[in-house]
C-alpha positions as CSV (number, residue, x, y, z in Angstrom):
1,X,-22.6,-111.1,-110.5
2,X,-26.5,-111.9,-109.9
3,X,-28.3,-110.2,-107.2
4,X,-28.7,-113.3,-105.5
5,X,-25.0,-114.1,-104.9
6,X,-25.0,-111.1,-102.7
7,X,-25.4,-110.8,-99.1
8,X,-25.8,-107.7,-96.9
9,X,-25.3,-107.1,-93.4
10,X,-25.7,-104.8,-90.8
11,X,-24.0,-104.1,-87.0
12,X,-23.4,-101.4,-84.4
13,X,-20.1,-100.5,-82.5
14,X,-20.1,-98.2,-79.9
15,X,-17.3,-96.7,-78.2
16,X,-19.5,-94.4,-75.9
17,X,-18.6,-94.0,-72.2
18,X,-22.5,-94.7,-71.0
19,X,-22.9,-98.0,-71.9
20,X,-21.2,-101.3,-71.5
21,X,-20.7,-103.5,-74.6
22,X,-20.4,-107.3,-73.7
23,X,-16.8,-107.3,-73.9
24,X,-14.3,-110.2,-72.9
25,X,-11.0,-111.1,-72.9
26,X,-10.1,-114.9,-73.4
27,X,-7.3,-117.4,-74.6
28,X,-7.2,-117.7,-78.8
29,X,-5.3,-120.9,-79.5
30,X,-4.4,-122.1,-82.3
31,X,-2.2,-125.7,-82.7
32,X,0.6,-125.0,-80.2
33,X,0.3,-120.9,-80.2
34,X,-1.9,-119.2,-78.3
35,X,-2.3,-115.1,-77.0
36,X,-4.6,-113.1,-74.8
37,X,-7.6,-111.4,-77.3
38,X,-10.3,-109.1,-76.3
39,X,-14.1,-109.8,-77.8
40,X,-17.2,-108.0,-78.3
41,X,-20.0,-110.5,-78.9
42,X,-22.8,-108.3,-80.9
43,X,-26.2,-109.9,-82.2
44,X,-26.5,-107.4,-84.4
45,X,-23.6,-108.7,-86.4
46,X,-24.1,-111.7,-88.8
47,X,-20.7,-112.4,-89.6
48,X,-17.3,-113.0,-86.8
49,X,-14.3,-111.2,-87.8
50,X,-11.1,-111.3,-86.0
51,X,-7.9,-109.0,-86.7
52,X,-5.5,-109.9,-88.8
53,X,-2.4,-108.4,-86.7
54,X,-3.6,-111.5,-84.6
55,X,-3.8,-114.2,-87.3
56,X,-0.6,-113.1,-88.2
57,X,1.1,-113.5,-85.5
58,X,-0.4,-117.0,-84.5
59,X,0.3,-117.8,-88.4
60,X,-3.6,-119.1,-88.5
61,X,-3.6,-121.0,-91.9
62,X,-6.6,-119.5,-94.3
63,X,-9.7,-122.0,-94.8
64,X,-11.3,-122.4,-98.5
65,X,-11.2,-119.7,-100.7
66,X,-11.0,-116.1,-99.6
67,X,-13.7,-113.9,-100.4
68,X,-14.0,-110.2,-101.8
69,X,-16.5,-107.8,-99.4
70,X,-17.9,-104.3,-99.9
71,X,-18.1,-102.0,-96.9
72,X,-19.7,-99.4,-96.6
73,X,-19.7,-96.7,-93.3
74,X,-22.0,-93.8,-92.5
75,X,-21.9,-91.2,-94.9
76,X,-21.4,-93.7,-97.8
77,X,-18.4,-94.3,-97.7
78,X,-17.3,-98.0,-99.1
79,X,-14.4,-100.0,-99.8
80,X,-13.4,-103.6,-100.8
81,X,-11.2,-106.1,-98.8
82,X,-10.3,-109.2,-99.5
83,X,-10.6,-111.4,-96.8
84,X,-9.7,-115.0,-95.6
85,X,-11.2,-117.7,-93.4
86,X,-9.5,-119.2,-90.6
87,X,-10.4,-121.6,-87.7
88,X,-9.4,-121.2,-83.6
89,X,-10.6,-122.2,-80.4
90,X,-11.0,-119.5,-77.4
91,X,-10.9,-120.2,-74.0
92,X,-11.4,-118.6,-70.1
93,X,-8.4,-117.6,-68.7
94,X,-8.7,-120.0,-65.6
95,X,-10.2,-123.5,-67.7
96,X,-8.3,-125.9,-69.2
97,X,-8.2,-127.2,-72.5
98,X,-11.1,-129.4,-72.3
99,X,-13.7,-126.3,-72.3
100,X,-12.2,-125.1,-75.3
101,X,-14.7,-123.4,-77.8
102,X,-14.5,-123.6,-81.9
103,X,-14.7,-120.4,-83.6
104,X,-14.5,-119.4,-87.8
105,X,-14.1,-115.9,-88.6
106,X,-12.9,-113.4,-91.1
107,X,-10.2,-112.0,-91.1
108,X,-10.2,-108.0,-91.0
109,X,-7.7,-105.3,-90.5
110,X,-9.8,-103.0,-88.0
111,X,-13.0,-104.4,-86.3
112,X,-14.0,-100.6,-84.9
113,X,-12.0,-98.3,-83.2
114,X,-10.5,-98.7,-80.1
115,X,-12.7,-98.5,-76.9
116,X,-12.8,-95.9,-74.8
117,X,-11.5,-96.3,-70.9
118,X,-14.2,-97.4,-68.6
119,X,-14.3,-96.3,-64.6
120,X,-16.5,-98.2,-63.5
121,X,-16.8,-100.1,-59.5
122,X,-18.9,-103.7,-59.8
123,X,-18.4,-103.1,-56.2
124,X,-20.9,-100.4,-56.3
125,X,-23.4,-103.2,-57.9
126,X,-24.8,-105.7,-55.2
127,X,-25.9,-108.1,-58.1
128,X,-22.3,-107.9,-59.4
129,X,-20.4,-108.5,-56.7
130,X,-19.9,-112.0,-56.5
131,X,-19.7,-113.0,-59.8
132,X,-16.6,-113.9,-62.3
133,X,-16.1,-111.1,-65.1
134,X,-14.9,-112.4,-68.2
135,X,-13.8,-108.2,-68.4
136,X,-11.5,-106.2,-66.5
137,X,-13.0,-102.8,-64.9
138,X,-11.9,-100.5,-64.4
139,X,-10.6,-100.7,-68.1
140,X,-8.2,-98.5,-69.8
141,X,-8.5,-98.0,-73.5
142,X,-8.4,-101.0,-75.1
143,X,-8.6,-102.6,-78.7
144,X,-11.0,-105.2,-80.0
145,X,-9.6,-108.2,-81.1
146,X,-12.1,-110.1,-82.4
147,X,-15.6,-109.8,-82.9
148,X,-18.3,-112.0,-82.6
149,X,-21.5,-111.8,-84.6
150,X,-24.0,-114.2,-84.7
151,X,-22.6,-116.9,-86.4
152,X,-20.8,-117.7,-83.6
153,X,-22.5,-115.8,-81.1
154,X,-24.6,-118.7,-79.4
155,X,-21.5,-121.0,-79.1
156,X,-20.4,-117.9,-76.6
157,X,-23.5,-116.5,-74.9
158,X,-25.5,-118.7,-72.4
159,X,-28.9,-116.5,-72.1
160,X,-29.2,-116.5,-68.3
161,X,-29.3,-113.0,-67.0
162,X,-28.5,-111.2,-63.7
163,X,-30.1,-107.6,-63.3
164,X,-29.9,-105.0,-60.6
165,X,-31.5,-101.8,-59.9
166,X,-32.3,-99.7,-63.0
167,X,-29.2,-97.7,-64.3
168,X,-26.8,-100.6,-63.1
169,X,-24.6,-103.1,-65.9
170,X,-26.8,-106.8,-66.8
171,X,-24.3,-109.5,-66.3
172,X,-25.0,-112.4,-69.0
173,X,-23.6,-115.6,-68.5
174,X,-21.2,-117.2,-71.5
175,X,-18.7,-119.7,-71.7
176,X,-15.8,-117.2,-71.2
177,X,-17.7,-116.1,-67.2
178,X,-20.1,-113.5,-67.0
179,X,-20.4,-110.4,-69.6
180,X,-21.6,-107.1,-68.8
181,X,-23.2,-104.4,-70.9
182,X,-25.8,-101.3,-70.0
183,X,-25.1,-98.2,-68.3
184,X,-22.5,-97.5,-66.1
185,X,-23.1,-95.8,-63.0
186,X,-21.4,-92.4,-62.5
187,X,-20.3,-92.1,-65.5
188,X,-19.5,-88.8,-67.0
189,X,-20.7,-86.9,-70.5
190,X,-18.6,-88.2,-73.3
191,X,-18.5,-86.9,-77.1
192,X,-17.9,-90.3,-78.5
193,X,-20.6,-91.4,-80.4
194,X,-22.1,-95.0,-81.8
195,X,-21.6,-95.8,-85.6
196,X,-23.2,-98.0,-88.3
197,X,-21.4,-100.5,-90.4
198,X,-22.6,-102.3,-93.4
199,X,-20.6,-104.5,-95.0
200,X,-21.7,-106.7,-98.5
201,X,-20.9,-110.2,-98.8
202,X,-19.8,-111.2,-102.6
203,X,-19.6,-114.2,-103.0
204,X,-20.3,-116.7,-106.0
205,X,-23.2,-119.8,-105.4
206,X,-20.2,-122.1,-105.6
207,X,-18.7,-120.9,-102.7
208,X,-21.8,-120.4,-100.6
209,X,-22.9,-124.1,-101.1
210,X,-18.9,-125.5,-100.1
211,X,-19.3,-123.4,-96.5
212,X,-22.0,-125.9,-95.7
């Protein structure tokens, strides 16, 4: 395999009690099926990936050829996984069809671990208070569904911004309501800590001309 026909990425995931990560939760449908998924949206991330328990269970039908990827954690640790395409549309909780949003993503066994229970009170938050959350808080442990890296990420995220005093969430304005993500007030010391992933895209030239 020539250099070339490589592609390397890099993302974050954080599970650490201080900050927010711009998490929602949202309608995956697929044909008739459809189920509740939680997402991280991450810039940092150039590729989407949703879990495979999910396409699974809504039988999402692969798209092209599946594709063979290195990944590698901190401490050097790597493995390869095979992985498919598939195609969805996601969806707030409280629109109808017609704002329905077209996502492709790999499909992955684990995203990152789960994330940690936040306690947190928009109430506390002026700035927050009237706004829709596409999130639930307080938020018990939860897992990540699918997550979105920047692929996919502007078909999600809106850009405008609502800040309050320092130390308080930013709400950011998608099509799935209004994320959060910064510190959390009041929040206690926490021994979880944030991770590196890199993961390396094999693929041949063939198959990189036929996703276009």
């Amino acid at each position: 395999m020539n250099e070339e026909d490589k592609q390397s990425f890099t993302g974050f995931v954080s599970t650490n009690k201080h900050n927010l990560l711009p998490t929602a939760c949202a309608r995956l449908i697929y044909e008739d099926e459809e189920c509740s998924v939680r997402i991280l949206s991450d810039s940092g991330l150039q590729e989407t990936f949703l879990r495979t328990a999910i396409a699974d269970d809504l039988k999402l039908k692969p798209h092209g050829s599946p594709i063979t990827m290195k990944i590698k954690v901190l401490g050097g640790q790597e493995q390869h996984k095979r992985m498919n395409r598939v195609k969805f549309k996601l969806a707030p909780f409280d629109l109808n069809d017609g704002q329905m949003i077209s996502i492709d993503a790999w499909t992955i066994n684990s995203a990152c671990a789960p994330f940690a229970a936040v306690d947190v009170d928009v109430r506390r938050c002026n700035h927050l208070r009237n706004l829709k959350l596409a999130d639930n808080f307080p938020r018990k442990a939860a897992t990540l569904d699918l997550l979105v890296g920047t692929d996919q990420y502007y078909k999600l995220v809106q850009g405008s911004i609502k800040r309050g005093r320092p130390g308080t969430p930013i709400a950011t304005k998608s099509r799935l309501v209004w994320l959060l993500s910064g510190p959390v007030p009041g929040s206690k010391n926490s021994e979880e800590t944030t991770a590196m992933l890199t993961v390396m895209k094999m693929d041949n030239v063939h198959d990189q001309l036929t996703r276009f």
